[in-house]
CHARMM internal coordinates of N, CA and C (Angstrom, degrees):
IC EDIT
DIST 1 N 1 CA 1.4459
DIST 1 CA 1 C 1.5206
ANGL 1 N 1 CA 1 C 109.20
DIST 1 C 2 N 1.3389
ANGL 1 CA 1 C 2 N 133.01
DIHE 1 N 1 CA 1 C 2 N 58.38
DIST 2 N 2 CA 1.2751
ANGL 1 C 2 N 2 CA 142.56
DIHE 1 CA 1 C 2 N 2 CA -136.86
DIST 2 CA 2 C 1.7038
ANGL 2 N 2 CA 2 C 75.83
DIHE 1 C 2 N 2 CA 2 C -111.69
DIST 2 C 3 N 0.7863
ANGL 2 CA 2 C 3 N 129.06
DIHE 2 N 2 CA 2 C 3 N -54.95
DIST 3 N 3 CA 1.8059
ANGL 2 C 3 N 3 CA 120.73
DIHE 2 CA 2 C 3 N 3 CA 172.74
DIST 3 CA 3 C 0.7677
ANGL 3 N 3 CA 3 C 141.33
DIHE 2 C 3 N 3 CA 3 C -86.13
DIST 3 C 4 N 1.9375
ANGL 3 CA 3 C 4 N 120.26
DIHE 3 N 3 CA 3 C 4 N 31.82
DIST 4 N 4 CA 1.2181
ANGL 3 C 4 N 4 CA 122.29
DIHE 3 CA 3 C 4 N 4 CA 123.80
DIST 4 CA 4 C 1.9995
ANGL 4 N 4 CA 4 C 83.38
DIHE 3 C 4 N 4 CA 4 C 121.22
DIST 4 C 5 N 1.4176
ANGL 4 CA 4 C 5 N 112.00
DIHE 4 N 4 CA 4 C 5 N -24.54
DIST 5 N 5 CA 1.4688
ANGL 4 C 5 N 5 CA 103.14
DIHE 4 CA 4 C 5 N 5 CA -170.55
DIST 5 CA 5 C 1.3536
ANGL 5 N 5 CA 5 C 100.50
DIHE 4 C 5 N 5 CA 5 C -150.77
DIST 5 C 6 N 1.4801
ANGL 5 CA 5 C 6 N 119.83
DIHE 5 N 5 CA 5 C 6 N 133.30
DIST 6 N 6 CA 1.5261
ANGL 5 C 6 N 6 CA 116.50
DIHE 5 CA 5 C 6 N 6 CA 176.59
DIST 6 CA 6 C 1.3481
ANGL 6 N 6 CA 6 C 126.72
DIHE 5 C 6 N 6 CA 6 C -46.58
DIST 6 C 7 N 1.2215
ANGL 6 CA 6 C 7 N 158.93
DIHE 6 N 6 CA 6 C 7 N 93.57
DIST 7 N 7 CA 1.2759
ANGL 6 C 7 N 7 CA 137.09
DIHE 6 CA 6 C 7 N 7 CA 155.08
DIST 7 CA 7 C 1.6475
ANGL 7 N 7 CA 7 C 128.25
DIHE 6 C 7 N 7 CA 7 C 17.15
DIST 7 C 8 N 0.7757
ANGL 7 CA 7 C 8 N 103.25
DIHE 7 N 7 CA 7 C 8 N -57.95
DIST 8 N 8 CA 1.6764
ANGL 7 C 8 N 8 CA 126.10
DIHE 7 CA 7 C 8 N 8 CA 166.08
DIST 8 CA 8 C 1.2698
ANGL 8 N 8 CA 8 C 124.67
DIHE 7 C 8 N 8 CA 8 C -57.86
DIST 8 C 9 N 0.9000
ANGL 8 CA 8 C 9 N 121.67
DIHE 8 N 8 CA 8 C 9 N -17.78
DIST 9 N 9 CA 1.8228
ANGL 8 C 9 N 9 CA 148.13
DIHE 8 CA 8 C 9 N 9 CA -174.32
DIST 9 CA 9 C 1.5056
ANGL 9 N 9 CA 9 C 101.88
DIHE 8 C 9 N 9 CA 9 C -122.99
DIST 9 C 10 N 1.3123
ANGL 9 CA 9 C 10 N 129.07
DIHE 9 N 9 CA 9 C 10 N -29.69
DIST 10 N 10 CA 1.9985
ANGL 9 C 10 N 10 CA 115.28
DIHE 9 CA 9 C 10 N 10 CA 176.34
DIST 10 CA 10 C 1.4415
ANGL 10 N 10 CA 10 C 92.29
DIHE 9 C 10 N 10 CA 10 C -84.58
DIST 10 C 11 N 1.5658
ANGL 10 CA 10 C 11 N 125.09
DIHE 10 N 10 CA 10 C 11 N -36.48
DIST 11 N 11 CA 1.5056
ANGL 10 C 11 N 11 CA 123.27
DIHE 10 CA 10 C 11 N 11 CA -179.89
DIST 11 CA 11 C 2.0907
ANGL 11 N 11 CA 11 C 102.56
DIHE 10 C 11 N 11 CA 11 C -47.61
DIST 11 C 12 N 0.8837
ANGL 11 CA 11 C 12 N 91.39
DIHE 11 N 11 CA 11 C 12 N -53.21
DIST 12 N 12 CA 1.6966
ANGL 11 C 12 N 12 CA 92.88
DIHE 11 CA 11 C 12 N 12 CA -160.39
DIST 12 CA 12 C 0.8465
ANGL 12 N 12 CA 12 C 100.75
DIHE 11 C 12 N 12 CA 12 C -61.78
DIST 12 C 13 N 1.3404
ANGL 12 CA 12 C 13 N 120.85
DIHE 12 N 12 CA 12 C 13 N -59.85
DIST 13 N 13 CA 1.4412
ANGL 12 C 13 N 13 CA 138.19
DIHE 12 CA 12 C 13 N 13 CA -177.98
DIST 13 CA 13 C 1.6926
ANGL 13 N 13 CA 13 C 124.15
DIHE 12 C 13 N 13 CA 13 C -42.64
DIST 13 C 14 N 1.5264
ANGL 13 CA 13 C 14 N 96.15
DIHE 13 N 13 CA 13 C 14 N -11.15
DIST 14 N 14 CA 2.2728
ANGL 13 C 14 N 14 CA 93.47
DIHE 13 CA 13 C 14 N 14 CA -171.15
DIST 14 CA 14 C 1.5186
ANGL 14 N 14 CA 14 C 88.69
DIHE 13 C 14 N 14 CA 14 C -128.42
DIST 14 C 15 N 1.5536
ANGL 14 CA 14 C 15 N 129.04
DIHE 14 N 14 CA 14 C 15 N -21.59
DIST 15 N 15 CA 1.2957
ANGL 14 C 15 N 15 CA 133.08
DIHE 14 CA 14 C 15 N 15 CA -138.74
DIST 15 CA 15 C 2.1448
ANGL 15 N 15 CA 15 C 89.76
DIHE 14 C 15 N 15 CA 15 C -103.82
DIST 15 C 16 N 1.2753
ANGL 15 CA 15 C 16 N 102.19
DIHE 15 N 15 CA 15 C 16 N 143.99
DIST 16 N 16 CA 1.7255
ANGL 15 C 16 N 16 CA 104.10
DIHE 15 CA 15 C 16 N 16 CA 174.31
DIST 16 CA 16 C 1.7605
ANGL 16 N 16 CA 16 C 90.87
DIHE 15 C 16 N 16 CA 16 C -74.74
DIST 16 C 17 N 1.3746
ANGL 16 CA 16 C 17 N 106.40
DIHE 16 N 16 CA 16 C 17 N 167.09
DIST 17 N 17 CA 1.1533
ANGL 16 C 17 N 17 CA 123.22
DIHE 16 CA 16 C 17 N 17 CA 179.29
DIST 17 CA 17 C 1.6916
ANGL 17 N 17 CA 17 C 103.10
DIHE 16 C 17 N 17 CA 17 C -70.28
DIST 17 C 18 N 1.1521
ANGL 17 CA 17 C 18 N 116.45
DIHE 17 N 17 CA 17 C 18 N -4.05
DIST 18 N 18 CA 1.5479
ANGL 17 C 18 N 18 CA 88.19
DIHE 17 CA 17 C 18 N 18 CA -169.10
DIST 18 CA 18 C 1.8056
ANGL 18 N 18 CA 18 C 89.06
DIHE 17 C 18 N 18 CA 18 C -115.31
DIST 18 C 19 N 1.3929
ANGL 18 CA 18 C 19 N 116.96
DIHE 18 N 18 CA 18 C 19 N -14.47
DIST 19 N 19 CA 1.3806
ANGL 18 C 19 N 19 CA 120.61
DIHE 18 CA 18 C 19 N 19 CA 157.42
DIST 19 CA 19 C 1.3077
ANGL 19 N 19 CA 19 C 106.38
DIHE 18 C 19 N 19 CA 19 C -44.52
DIST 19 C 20 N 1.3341
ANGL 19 CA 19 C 20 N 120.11
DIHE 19 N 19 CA 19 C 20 N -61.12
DIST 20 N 20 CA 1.6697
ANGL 19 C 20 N 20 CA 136.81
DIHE 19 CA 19 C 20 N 20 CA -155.44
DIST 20 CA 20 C 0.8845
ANGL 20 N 20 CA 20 C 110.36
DIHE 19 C 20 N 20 CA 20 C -46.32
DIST 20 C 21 N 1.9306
ANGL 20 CA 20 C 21 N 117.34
DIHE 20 N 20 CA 20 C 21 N -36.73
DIST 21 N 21 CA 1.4007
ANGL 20 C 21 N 21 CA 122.43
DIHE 20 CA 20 C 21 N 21 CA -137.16
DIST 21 CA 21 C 1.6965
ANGL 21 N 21 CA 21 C 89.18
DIHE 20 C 21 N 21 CA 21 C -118.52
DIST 21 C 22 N 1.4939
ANGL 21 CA 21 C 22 N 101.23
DIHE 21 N 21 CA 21 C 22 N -13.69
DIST 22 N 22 CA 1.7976
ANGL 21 C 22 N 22 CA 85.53
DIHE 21 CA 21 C 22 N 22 CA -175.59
DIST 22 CA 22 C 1.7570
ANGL 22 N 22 CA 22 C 88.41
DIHE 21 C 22 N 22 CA 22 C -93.37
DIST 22 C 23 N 1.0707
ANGL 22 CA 22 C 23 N 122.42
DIHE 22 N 22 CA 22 C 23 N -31.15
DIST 23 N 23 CA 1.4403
ANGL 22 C 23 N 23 CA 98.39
DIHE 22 CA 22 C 23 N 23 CA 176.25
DIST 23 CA 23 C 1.5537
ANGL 23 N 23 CA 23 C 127.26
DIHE 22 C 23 N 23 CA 23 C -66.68
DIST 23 C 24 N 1.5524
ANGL 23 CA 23 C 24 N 123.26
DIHE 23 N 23 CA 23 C 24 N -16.84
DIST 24 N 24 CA 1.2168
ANGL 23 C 24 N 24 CA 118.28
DIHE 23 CA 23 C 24 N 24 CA 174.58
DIST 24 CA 24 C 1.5641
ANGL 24 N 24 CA 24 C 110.18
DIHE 23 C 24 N 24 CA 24 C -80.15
DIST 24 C 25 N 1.4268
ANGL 24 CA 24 C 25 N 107.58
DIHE 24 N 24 CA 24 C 25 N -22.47
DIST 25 N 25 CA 1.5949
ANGL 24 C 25 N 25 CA 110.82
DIHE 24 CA 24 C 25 N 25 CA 178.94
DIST 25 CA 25 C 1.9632
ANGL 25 N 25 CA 25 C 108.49
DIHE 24 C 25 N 25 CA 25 C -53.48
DIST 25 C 26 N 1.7153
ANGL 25 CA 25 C 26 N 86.96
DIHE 25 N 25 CA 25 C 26 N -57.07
DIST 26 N 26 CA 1.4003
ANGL 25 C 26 N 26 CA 92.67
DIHE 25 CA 25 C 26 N 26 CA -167.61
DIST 26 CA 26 C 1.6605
ANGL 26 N 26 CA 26 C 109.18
DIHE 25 C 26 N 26 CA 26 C -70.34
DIST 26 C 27 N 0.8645
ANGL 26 CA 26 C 27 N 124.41
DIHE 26 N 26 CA 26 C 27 N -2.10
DIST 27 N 27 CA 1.6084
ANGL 26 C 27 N 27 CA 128.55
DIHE 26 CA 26 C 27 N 27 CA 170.81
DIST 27 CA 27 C 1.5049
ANGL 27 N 27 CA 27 C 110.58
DIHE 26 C 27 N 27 CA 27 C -76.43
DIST 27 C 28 N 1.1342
ANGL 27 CA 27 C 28 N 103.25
DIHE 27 N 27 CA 27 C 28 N -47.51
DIST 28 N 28 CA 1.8033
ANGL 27 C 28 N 28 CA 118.06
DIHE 27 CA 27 C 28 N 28 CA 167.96
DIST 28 CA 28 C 1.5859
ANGL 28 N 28 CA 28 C 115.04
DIHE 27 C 28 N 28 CA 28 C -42.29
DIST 28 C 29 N 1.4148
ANGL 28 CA 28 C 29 N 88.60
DIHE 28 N 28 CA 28 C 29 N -58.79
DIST 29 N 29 CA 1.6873
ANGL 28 C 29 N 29 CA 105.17
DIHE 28 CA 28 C 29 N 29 CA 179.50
DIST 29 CA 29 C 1.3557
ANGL 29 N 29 CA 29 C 114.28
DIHE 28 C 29 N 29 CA 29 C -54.00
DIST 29 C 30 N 1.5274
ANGL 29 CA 29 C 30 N 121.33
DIHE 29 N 29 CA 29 C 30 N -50.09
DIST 30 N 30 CA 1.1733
ANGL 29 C 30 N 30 CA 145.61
DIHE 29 CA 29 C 30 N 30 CA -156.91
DIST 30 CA 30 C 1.6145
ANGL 30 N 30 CA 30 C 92.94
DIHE 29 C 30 N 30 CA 30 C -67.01
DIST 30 C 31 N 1.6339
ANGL 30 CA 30 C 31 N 133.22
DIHE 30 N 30 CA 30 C 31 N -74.37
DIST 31 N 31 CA 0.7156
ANGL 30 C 31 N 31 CA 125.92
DIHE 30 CA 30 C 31 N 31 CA 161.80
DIST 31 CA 31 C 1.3347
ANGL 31 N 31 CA 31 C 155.79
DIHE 30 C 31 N 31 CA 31 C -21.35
DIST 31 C 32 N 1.7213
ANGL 31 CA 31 C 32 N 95.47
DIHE 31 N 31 CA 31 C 32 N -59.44
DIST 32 N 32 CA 1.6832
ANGL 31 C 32 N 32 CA 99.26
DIHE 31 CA 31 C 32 N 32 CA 179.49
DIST 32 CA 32 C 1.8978
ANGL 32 N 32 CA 32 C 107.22
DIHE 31 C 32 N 32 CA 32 C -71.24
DIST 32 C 33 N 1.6906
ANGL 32 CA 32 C 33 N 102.06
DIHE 32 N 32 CA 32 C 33 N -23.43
DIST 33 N 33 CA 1.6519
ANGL 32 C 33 N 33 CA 97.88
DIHE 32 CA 32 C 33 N 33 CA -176.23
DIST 33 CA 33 C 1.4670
ANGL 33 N 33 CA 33 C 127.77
DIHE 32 C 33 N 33 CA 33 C -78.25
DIST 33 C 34 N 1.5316
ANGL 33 CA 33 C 34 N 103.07
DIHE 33 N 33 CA 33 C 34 N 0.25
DIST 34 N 34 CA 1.6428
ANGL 33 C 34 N 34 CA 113.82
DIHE 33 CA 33 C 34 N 34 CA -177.30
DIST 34 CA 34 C 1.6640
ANGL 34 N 34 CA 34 C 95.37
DIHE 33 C 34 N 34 CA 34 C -115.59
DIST 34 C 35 N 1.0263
ANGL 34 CA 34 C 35 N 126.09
DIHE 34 N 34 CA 34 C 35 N -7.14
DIST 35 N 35 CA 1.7896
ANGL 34 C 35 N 35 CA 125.15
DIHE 34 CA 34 C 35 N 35 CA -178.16
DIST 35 CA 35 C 1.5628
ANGL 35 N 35 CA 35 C 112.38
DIHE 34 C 35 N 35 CA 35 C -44.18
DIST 35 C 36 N 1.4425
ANGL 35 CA 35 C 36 N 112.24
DIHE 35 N 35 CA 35 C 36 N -54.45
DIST 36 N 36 CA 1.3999
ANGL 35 C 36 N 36 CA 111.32
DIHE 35 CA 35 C 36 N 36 CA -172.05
DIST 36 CA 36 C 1.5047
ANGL 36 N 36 CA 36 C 107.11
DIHE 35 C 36 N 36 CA 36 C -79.34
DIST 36 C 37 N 1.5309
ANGL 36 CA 36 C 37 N 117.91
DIHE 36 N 36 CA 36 C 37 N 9.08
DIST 37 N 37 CA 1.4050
ANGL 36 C 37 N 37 CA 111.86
DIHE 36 CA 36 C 37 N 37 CA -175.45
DIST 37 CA 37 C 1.5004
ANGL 37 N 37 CA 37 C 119.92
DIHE 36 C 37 N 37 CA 37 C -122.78
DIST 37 C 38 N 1.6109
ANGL 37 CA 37 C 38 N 119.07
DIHE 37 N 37 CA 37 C 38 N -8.41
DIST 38 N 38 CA 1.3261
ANGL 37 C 38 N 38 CA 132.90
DIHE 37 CA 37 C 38 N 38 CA -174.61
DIST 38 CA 38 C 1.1685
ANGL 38 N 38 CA 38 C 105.34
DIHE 37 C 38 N 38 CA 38 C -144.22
DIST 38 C 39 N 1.5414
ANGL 38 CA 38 C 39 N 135.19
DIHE 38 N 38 CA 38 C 39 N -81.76
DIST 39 N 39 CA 1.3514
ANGL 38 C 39 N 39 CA 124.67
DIHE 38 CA 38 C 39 N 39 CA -145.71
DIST 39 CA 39 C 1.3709
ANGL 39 N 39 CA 39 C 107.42
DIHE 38 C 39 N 39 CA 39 C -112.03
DIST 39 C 40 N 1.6667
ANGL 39 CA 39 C 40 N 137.49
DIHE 39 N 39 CA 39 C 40 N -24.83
DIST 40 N 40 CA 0.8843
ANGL 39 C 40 N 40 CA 145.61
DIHE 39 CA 39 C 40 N 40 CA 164.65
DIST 40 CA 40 C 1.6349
ANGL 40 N 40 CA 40 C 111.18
DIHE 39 C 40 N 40 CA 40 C 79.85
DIST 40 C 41 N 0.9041
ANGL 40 CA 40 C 41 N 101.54
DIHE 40 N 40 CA 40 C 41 N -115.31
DIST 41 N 41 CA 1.9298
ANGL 40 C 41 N 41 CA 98.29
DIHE 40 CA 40 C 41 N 41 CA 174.10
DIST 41 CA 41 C 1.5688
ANGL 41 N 41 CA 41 C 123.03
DIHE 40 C 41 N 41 CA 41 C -55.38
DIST 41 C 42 N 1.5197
ANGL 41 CA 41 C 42 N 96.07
DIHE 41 N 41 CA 41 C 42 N -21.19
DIST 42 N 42 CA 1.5259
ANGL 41 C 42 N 42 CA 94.79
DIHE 41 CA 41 C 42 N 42 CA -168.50
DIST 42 CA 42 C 2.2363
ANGL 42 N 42 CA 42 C 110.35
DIHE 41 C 42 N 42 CA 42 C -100.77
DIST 42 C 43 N 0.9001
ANGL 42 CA 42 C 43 N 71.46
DIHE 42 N 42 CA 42 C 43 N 9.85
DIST 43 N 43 CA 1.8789
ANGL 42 C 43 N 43 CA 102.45
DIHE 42 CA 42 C 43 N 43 CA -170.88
DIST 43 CA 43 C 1.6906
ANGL 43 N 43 CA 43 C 98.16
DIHE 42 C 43 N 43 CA 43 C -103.25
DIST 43 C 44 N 1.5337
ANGL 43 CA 43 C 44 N 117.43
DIHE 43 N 43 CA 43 C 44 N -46.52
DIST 44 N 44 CA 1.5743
ANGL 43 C 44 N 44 CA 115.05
DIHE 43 CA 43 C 44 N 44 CA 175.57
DIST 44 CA 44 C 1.5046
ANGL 44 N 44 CA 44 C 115.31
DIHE 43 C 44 N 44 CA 44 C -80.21
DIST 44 C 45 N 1.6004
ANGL 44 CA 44 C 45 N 116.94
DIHE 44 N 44 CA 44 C 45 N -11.11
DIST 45 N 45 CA 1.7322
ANGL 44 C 45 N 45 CA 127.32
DIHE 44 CA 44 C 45 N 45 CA -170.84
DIST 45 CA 45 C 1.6510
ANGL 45 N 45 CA 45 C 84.81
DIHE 44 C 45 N 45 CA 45 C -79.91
DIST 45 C 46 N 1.5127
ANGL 45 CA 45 C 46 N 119.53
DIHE 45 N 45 CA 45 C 46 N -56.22
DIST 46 N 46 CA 1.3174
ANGL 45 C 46 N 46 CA 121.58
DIHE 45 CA 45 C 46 N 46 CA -160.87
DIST 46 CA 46 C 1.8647
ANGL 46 N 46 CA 46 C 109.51
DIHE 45 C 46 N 46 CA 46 C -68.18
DIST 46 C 47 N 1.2512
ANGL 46 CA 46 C 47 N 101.70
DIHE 46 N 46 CA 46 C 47 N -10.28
DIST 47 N 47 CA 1.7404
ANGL 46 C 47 N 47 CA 95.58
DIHE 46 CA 46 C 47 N 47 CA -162.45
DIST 47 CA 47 C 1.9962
ANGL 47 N 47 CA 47 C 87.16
DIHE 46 C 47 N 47 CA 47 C -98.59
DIST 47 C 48 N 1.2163
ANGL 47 CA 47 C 48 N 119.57
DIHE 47 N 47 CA 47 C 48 N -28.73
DIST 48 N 48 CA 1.3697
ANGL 47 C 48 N 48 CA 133.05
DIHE 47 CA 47 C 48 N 48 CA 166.79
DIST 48 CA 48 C 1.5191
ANGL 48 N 48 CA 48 C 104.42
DIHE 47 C 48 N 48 CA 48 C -48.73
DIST 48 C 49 N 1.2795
ANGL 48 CA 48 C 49 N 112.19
DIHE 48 N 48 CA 48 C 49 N -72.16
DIST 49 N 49 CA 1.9221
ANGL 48 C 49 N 49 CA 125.89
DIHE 48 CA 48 C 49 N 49 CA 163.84
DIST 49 CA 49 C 1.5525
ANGL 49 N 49 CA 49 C 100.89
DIHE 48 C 49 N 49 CA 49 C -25.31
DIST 49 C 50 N 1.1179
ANGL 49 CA 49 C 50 N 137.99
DIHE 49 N 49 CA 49 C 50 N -67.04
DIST 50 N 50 CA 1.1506
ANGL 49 C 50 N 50 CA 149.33
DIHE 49 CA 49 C 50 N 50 CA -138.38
DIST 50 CA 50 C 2.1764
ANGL 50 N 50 CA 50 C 94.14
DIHE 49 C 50 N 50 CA 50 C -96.07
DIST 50 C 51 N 0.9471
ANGL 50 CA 50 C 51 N 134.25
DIHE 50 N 50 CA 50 C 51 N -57.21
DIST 51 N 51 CA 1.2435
ANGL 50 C 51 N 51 CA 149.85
DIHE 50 CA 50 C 51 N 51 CA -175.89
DIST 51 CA 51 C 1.9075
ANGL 51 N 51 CA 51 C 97.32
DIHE 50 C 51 N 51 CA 51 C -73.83
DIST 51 C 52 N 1.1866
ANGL 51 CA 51 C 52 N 121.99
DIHE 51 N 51 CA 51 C 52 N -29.52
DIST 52 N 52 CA 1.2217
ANGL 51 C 52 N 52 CA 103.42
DIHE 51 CA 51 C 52 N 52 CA 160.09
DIST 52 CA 52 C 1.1371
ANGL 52 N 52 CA 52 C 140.41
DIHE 51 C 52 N 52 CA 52 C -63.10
DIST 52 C 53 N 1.6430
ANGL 52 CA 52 C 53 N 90.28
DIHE 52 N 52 CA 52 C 53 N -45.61
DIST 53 N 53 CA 1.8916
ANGL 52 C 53 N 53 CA 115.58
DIHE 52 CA 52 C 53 N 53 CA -179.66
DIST 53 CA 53 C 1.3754
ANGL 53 N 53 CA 53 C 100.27
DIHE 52 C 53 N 53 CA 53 C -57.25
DIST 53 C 54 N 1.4900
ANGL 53 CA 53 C 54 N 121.43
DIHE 53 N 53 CA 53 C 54 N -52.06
DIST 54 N 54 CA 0.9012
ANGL 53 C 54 N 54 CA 121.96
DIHE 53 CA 53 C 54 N 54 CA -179.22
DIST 54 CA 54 C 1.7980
ANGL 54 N 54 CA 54 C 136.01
DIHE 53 C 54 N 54 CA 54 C -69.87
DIST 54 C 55 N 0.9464
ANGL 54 CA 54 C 55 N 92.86
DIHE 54 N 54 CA 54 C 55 N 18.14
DIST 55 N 55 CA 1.5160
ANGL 54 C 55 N 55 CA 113.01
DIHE 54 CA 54 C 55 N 55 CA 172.56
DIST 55 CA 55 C 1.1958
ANGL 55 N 55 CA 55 C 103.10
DIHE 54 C 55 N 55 CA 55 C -104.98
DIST 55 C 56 N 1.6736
ANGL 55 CA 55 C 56 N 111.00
DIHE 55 N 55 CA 55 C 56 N -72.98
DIST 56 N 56 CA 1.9085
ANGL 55 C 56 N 56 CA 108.74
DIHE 55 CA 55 C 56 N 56 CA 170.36
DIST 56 CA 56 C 1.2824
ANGL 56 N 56 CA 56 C 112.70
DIHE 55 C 56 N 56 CA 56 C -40.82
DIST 56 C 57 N 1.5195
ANGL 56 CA 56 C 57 N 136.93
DIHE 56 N 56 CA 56 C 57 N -55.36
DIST 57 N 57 CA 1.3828
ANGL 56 C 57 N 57 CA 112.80
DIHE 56 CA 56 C 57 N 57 CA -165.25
DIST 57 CA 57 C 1.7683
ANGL 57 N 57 CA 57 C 105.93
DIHE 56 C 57 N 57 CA 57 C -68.49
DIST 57 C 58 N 1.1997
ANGL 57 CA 57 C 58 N 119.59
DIHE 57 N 57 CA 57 C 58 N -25.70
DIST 58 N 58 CA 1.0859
ANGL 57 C 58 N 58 CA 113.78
DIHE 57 CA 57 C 58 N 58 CA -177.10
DIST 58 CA 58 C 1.8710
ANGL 58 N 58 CA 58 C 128.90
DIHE 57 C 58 N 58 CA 58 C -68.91
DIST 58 C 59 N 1.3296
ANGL 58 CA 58 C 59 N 97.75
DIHE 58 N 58 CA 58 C 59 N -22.54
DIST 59 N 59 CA 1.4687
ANGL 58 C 59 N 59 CA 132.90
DIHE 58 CA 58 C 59 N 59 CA -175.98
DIST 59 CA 59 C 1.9607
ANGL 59 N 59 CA 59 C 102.01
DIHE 58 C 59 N 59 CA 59 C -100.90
DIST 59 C 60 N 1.7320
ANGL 59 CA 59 C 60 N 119.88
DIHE 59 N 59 CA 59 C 60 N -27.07
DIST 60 N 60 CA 1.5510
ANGL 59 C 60 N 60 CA 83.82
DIHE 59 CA 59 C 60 N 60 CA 179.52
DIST 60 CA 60 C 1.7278
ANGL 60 N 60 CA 60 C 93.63
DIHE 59 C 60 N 60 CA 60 C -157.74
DIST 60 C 61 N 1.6474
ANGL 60 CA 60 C 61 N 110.41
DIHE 60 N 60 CA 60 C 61 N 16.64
DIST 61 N 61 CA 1.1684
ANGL 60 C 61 N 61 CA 113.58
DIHE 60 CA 60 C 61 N 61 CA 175.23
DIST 61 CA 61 C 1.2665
ANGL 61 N 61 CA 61 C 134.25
DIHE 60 C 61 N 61 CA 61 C 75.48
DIST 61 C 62 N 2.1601
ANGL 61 CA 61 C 62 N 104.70
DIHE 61 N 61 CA 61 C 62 N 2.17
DIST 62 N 62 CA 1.6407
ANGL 61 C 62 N 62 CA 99.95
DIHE 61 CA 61 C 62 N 62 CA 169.61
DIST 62 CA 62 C 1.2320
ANGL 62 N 62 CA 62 C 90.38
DIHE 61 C 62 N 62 CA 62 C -154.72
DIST 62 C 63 N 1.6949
ANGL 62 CA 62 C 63 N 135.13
DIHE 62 N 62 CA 62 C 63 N 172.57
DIST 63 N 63 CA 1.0978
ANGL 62 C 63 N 63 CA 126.66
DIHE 62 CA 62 C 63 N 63 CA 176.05
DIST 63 CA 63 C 1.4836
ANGL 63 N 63 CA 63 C 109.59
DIHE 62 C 63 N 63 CA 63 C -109.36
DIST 63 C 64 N 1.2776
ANGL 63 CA 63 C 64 N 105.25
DIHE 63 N 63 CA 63 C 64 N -174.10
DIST 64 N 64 CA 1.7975
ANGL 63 C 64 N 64 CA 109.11
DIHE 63 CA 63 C 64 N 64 CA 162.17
DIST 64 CA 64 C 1.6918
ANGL 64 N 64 CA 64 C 111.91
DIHE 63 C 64 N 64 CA 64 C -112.99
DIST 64 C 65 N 1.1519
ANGL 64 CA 64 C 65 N 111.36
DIHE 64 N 64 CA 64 C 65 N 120.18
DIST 65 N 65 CA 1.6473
ANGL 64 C 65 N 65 CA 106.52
DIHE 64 CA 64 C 65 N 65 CA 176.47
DIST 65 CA 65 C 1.5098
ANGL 65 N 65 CA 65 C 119.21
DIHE 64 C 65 N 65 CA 65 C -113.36
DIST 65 C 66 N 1.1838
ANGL 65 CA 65 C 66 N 105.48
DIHE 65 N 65 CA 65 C 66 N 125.92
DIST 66 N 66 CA 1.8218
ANGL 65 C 66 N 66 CA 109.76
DIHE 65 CA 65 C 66 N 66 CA -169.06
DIST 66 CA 66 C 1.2893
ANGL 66 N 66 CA 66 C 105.16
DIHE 65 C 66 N 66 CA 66 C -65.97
DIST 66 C 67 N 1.4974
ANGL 66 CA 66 C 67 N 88.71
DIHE 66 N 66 CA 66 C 67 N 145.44
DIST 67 N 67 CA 1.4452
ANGL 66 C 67 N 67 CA 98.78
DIHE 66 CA 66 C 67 N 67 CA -177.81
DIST 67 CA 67 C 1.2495
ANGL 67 N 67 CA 67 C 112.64
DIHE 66 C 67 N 67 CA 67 C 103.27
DIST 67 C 68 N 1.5560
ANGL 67 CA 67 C 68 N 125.03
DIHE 67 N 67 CA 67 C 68 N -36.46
DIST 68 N 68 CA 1.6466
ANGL 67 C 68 N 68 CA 128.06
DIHE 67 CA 67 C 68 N 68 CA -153.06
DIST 68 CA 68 C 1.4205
ANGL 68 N 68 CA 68 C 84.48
DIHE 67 C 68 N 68 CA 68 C -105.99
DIST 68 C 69 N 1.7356
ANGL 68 CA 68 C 69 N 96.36
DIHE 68 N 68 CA 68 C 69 N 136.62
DIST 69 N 69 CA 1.3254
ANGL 68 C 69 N 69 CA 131.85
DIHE 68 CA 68 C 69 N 69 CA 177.93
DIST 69 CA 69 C 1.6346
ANGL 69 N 69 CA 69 C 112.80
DIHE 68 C 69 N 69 CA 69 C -56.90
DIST 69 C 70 N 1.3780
ANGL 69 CA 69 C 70 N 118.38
DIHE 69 N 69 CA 69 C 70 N 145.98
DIST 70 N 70 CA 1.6539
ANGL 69 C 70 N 70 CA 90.54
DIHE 69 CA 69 C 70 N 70 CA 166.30
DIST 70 CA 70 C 1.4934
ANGL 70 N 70 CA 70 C 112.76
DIHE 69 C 70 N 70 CA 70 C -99.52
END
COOR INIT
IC SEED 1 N 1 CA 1 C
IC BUILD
């Protein structure tokens, strides 16, 4: 977080909600479809990351991101 704001938080923050939600989809995708070809376990932790958020924003309209201050 060397610039002051997560990545993950300027996304939500500029993006419409239905932007928000197709980009966490395709992160999901992105992940689980390269697993057997690059990172393997650590490629299914991140698509988990991504499918969580995406439950909370879908369930209360913001996420929680570790690390970030409240």
């Amino acid at each position: 977080m060397s610039c002051g704001v997560q990545p993950i938080r300027f996304l939500h923050s500029t993006m419409s909600p239905e932007a928000f939600k197709g980009f966490l989809k395709g992160n999901i995708i992105k992940y689980v479809i390269r697993e057997d070809k690059k990172n393997k376990i650590e490629d299914l932790q991140k698509a988990a990351v991504y499918m969580n958020w995406l439950i909370e924003f879908t369930s209360t309209g913001d996420i929680i991101v570790p690390g970030e201050s409240d």
